[in-house]
N, CA, C and O atoms as a GROMACS GRO file, in nm:
protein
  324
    1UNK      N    1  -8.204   3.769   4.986
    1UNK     CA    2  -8.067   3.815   4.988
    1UNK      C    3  -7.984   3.722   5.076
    1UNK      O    4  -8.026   3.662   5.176
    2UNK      N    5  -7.836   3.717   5.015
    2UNK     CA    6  -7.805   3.644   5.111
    2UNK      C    7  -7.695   3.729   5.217
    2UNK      O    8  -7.685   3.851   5.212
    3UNK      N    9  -7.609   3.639   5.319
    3UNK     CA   10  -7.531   3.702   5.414
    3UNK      C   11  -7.459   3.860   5.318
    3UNK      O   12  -7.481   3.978   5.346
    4UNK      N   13  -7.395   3.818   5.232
    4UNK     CA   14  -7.283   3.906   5.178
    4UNK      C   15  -7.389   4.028   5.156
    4UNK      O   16  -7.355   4.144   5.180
    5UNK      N   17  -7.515   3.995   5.111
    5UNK     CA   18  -7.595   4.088   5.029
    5UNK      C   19  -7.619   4.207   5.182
    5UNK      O   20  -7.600   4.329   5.179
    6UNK      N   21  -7.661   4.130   5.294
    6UNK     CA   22  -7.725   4.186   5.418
    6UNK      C   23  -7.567   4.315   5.440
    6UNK      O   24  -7.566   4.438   5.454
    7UNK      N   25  -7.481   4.238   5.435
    7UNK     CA   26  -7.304   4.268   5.479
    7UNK      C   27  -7.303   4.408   5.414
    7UNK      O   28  -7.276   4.507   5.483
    8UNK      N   29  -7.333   4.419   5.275
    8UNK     CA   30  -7.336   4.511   5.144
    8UNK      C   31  -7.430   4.627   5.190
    8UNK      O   32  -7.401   4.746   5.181
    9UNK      N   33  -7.546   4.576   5.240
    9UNK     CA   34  -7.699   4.703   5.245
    9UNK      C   35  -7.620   4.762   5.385
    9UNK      O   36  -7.569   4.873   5.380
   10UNK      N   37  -7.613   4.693   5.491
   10UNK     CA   38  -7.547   4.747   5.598
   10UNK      C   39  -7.458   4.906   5.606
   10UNK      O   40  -7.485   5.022   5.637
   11UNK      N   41  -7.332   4.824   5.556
   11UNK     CA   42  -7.236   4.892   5.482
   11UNK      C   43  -7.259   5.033   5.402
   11UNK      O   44  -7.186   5.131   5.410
   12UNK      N   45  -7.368   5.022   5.329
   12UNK     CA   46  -7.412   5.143   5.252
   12UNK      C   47  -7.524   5.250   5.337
   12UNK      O   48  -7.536   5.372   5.332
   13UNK      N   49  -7.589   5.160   5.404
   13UNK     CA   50  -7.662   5.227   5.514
   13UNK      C   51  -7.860   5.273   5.516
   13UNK      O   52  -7.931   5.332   5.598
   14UNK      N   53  -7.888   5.204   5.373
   14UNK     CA   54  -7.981   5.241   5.273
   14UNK      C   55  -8.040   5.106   5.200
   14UNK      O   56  -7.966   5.046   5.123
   15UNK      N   57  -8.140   5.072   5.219
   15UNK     CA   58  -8.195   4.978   5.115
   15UNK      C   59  -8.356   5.028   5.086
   15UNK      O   60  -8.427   5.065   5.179
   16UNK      N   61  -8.401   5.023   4.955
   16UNK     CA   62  -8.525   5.105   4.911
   16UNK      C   63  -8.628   4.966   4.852
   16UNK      O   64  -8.590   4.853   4.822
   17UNK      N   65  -8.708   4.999   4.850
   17UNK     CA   66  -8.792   4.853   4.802
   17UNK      C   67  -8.853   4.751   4.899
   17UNK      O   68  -8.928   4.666   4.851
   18UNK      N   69  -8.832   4.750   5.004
   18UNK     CA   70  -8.840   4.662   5.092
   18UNK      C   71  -9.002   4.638   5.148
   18UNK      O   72  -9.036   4.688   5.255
   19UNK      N   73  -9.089   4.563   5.071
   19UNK     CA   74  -9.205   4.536   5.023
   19UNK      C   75  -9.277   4.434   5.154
   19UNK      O   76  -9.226   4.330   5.193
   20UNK      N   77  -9.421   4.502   5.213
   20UNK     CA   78  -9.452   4.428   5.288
   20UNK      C   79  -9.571   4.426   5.272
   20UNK      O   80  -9.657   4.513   5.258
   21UNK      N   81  -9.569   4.209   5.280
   21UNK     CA   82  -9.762   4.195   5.234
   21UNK      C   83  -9.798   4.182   5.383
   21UNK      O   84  -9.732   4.171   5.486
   22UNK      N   85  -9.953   4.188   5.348
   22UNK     CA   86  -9.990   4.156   5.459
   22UNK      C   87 -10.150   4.162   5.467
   22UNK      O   88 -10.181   4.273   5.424
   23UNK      N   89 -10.248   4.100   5.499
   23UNK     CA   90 -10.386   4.057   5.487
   23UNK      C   91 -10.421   4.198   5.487
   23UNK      O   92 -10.527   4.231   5.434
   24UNK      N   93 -10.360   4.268   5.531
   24UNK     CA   94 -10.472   4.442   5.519
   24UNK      C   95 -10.405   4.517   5.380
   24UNK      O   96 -10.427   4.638   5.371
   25UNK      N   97 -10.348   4.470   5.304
   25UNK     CA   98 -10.224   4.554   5.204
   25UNK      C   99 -10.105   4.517   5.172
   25UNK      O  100 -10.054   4.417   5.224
   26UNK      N  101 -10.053   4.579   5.097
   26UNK     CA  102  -9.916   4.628   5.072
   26UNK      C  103  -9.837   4.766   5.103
   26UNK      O  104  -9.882   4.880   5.105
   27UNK      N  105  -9.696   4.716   5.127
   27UNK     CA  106  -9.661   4.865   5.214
   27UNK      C  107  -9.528   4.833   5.151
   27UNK      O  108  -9.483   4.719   5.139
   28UNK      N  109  -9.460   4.957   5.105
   28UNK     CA  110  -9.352   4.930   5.071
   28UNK      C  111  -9.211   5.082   5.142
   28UNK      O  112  -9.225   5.204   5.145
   29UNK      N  113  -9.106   5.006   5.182
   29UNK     CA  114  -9.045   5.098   5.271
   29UNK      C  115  -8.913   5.135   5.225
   29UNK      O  116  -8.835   5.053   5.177
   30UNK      N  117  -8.883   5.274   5.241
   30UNK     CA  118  -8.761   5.266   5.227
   30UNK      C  119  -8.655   5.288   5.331
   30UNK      O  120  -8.644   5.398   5.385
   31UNK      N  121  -8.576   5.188   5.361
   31UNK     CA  122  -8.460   5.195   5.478
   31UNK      C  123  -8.358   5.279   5.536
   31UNK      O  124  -8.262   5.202   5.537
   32UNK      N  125  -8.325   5.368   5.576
   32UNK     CA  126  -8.201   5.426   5.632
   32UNK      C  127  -8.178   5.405   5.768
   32UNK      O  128  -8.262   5.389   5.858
   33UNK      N  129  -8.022   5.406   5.778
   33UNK     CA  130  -7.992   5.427   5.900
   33UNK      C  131  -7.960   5.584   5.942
   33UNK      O  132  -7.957   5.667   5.851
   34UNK      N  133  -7.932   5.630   6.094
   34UNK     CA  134  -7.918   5.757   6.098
   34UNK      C  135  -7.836   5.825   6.001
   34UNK      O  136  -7.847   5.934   5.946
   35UNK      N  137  -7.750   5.731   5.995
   35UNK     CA  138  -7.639   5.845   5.943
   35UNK      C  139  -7.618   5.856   5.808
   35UNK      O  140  -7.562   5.954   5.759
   36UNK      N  141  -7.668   5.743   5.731
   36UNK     CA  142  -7.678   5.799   5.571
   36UNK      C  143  -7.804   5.865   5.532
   36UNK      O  144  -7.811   5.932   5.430
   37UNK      N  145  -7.923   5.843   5.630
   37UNK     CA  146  -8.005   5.985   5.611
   37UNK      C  147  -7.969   6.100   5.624
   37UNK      O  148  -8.026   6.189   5.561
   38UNK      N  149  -7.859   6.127   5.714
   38UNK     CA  150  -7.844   6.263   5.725
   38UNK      C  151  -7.796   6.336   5.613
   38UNK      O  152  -7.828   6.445   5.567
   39UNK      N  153  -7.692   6.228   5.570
   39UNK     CA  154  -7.591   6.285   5.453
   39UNK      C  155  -7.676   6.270   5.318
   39UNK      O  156  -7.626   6.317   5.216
   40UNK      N  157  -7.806   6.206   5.313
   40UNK     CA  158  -7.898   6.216   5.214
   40UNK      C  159  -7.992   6.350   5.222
   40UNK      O  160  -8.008   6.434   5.133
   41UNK      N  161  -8.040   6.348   5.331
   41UNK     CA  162  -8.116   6.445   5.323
   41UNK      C  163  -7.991   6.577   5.335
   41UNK      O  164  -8.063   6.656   5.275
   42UNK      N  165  -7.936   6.613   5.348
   42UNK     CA  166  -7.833   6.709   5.345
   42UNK      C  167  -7.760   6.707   5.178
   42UNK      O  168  -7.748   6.809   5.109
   43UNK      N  169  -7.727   6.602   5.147
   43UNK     CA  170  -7.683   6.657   4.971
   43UNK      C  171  -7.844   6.685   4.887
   43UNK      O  172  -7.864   6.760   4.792
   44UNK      N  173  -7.918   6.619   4.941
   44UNK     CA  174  -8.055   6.660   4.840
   44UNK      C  175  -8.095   6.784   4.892
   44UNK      O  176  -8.131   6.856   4.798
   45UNK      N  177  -8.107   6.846   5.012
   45UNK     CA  178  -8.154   6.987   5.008
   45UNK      C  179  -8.051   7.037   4.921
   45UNK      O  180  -8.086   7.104   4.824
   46UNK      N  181  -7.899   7.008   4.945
   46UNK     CA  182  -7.782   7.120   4.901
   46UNK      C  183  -7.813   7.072   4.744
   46UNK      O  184  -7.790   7.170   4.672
   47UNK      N  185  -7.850   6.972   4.673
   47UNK     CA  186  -7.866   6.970   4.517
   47UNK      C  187  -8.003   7.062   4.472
   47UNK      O  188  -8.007   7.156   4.392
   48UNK      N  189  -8.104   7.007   4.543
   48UNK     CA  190  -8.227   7.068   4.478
   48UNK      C  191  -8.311   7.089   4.575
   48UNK      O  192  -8.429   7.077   4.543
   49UNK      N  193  -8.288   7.119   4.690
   49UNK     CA  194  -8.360   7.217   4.816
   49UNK      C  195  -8.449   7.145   4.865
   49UNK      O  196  -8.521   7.223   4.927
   50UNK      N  197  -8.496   7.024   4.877
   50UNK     CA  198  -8.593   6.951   4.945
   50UNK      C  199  -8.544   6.770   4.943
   50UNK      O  200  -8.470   6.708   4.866
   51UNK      N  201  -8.603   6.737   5.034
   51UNK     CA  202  -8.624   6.552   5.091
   51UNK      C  203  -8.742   6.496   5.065
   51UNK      O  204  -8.841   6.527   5.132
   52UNK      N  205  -8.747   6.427   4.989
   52UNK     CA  206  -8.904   6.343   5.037
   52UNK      C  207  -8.846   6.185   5.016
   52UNK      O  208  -8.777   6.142   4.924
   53UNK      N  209  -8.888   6.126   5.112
   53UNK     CA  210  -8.915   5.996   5.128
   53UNK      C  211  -9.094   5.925   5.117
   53UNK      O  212  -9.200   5.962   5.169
   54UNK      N  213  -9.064   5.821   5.035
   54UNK     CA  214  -9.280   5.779   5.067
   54UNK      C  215  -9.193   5.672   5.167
   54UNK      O  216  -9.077   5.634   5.151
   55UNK      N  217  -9.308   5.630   5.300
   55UNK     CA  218  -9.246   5.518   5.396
   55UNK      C  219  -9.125   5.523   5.453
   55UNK      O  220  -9.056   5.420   5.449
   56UNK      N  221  -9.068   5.656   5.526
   56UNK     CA  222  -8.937   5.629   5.528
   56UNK      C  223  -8.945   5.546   5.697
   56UNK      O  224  -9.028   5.560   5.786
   57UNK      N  225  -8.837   5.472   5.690
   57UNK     CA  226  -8.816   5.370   5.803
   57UNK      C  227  -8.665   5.391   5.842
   57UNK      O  228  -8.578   5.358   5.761
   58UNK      N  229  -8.627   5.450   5.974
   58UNK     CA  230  -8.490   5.433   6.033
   58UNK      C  231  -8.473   5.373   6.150
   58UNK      O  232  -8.525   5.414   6.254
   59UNK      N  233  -8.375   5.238   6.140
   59UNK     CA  234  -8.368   5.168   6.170
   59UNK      C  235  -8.231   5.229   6.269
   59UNK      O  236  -8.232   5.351   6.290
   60UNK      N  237  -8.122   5.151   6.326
   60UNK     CA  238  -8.021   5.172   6.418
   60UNK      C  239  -7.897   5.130   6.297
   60UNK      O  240  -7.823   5.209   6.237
   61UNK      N  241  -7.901   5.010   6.287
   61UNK     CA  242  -7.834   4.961   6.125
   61UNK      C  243  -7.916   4.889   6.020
   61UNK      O  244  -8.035   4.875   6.047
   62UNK      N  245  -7.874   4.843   5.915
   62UNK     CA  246  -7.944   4.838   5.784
   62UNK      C  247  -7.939   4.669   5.828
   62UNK      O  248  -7.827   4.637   5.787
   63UNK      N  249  -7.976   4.596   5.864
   63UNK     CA  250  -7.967   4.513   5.936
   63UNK      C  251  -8.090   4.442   5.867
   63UNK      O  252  -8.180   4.510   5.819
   64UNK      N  253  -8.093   4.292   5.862
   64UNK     CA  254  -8.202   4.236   5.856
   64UNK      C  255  -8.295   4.192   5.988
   64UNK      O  256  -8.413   4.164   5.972
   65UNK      N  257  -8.255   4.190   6.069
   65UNK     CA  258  -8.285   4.150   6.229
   65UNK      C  259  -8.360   4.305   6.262
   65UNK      O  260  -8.479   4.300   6.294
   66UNK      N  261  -8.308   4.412   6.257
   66UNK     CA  262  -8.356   4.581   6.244
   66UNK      C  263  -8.483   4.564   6.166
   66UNK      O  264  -8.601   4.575   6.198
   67UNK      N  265  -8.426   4.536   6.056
   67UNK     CA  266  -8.548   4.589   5.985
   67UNK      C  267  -8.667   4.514   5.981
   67UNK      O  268  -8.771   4.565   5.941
   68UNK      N  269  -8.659   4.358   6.030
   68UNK     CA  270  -8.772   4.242   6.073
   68UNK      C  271  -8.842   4.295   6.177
   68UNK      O  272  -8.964   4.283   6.179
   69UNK      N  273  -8.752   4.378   6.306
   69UNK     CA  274  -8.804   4.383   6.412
   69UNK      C  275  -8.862   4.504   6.420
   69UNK      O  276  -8.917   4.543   6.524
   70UNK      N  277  -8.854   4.579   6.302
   70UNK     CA  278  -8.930   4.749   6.321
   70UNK      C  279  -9.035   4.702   6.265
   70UNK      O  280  -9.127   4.697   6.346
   71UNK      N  281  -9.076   4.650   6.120
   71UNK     CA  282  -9.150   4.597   6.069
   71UNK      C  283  -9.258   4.512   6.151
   71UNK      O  284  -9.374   4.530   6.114
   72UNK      N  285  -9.240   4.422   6.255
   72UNK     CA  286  -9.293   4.337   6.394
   72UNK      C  287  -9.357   4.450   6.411
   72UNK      O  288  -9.472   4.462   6.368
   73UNK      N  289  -9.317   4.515   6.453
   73UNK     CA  290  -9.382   4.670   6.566
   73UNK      C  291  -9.432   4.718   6.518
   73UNK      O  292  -9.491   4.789   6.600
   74UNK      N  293  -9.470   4.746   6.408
   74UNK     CA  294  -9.552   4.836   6.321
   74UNK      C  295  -9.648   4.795   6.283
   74UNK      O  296  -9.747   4.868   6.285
   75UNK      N  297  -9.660   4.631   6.220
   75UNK     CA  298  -9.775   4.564   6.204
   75UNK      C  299  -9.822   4.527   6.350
   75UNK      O  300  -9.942   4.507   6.370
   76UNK      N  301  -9.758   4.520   6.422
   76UNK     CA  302  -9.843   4.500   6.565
   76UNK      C  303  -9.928   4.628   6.568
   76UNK      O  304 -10.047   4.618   6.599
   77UNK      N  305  -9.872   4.754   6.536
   77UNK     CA  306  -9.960   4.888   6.564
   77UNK      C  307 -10.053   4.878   6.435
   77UNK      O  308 -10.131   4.973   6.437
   78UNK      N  309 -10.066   4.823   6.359
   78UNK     CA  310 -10.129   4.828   6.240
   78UNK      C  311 -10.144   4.896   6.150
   78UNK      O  312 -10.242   4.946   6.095
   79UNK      N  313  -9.968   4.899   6.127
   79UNK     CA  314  -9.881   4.980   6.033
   79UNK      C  315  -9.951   5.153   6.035
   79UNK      O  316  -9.954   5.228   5.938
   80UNK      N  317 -10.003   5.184   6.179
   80UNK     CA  318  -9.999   5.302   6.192
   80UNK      C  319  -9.902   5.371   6.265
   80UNK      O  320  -9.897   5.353   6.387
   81UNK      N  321  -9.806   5.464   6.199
   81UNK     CA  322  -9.713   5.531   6.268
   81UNK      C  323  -9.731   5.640   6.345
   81UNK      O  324  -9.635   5.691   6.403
   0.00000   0.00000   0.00000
């Protein structure tokens, strides 16, 4: 992705797909920041009464630098949360 693209995911607060290899696997995550989780998980209970996320990851912003550096920390723990 480039700058504008990072500018765009930010902005929306949410990026899904975000695929990580790595000599033990594949892990694939999906991004929020606080505050469009909230308003996600809040219209999906109020549509159809439940949330599920597989991998959910919240970051501070939708950030590529965020989401490199949560990703760092996690494979340092060995992607055990």
């Amino acid at each position: 992705m480039d700058e504008r693209d990072w500018i765009m995911q930010e902005t929306k607060g949410w990026i899904g797909g975000v695929t990580v290899v790595w000599d033990g696997g594949i892990r694939v995550f999906e991004v929020y920041d606080p505050v469009r989780l909230a308003q996600t998980v809040g219209l999906e209970i109020e549509q159809i009464g439940r949330f599920t996320a597989r991998s959910l990851l919240v970051v501070p912003s939708v950030t590529r630098e965020n989401i490199e550096a949560a990703i760092s920390a996690l494979a340092e723990g060995g992607f055990r949360a």
